[in-house]
C-alpha positions as CSV (number, residue, x, y, z in Angstrom):
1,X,73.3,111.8,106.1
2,X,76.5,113.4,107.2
3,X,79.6,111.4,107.1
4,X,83.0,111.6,109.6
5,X,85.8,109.9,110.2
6,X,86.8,108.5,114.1
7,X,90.2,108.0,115.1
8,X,91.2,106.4,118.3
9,X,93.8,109.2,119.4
10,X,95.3,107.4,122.2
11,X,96.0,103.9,119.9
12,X,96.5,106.7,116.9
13,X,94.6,104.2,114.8
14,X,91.1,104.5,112.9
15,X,87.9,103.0,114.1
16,X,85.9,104.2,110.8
17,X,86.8,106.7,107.7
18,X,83.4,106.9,106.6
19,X,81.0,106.7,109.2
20,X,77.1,108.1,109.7
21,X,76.3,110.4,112.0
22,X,72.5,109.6,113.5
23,X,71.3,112.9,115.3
24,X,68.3,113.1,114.7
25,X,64.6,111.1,116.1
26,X,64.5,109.7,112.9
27,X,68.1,108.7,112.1
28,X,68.8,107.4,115.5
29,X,65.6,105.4,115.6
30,X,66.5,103.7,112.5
31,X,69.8,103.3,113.4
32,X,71.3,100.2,111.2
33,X,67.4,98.6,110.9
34,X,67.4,97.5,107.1
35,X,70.9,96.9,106.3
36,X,72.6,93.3,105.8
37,X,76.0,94.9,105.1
38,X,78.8,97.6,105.7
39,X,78.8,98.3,102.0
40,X,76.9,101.8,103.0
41,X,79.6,103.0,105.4
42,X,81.7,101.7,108.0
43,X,80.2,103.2,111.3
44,X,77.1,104.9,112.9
45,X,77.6,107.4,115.2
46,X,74.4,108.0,117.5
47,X,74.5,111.2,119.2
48,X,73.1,111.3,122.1
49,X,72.7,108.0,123.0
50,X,73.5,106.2,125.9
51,X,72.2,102.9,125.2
52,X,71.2,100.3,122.5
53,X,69.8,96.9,121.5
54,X,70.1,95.1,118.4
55,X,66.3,94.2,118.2
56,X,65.3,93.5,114.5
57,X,68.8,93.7,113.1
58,X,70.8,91.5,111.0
59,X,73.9,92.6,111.4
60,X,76.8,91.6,114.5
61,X,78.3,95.1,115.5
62,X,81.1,96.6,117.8
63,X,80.4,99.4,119.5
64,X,81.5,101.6,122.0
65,X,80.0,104.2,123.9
66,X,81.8,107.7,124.3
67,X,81.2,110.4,127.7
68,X,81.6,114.2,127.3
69,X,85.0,113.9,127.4
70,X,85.5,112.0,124.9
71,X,87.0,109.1,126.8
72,X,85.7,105.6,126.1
73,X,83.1,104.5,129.0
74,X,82.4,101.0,128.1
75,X,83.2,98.3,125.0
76,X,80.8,96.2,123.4
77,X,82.3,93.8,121.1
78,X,80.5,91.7,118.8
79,X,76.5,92.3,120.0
80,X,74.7,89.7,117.7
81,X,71.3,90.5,116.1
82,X,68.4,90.2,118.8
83,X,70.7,91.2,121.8
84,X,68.8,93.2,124.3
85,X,69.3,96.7,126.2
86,X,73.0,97.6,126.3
87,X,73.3,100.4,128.7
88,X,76.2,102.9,129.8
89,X,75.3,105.4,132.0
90,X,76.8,108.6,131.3
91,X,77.6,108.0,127.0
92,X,76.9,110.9,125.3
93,X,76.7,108.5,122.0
94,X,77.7,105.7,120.6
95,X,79.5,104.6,118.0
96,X,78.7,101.1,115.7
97,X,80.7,99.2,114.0
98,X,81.7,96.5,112.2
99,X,82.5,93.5,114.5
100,X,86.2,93.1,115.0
101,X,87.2,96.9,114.4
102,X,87.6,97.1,118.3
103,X,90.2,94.5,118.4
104,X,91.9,95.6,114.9
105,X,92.5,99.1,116.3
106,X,93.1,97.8,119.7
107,X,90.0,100.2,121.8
108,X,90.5,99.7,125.2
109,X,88.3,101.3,128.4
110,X,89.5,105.1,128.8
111,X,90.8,105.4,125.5
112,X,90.2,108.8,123.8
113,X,88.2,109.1,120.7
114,X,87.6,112.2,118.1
115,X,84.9,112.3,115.4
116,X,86.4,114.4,112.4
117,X,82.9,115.7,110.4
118,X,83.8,115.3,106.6
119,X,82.5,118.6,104.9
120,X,79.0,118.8,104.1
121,X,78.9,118.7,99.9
122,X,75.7,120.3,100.1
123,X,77.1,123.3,102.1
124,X,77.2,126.7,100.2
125,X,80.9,127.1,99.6
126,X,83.2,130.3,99.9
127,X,84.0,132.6,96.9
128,X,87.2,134.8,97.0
């Protein structure tokens, strides 16, 4: 799965430096289903996604849900396992995380995020 880093430009501090990017029916379906840790990676971005329920996890997340222009449309702090439908119309995805990285990095409504793509290391590379 491809990895990024998101920065929360307008606090200029880091929400994740190794995240997941979910983009696909199976990736997003999944989501964070299986996992009783962070030790994988420290966010999942789900592109495009504009709402989500933490049916069938184990884990308490953060997460916040991003429009086209990559302003912050609503916050979700610290959605425990089992929490139903969490809905923001208008996200173009979401980002989850661990619970208490909104408040570290100090995410507010109408803050501006960027999602920096790490390299993919399978990726043919360029030869001079």
């Amino acid at each position: 799965m491809r990895r990024a880093r998101v920065l929360n430009l307008s606090k200029h501090t880091a929400l994740a430096e190794r995240a997941e990017i979910a983009s696909n029916f199976w990736t997003r379906g999944v989501g964070l289903l299986g996992r009783s840790d962070w030790s994988r990676a420290d966010g999942l971005i789900i592109r495009p996604c504009s709402s989500i329920h933490c049916l069938f996890m184990t884990l308490t997340i953060d997460a916040v849900f991003v429009g086209s222009d990559d302003l912050v449309l609503r916050l979700a702090p610290g959605l425990r396992p089992w929490t139903l439908g969490v809905i923001a119309p208008g996200a173009q995805y979401v980002i989850e995380l661990p619970p208490g990285t909104l408040a570290r990095a100090g995410t507010e409504q109408g803050d501006r995020v960027v999602i920096e793509i790490a390299p993919d290391p399978g990726a043919p590379t360029a030869s001079k």
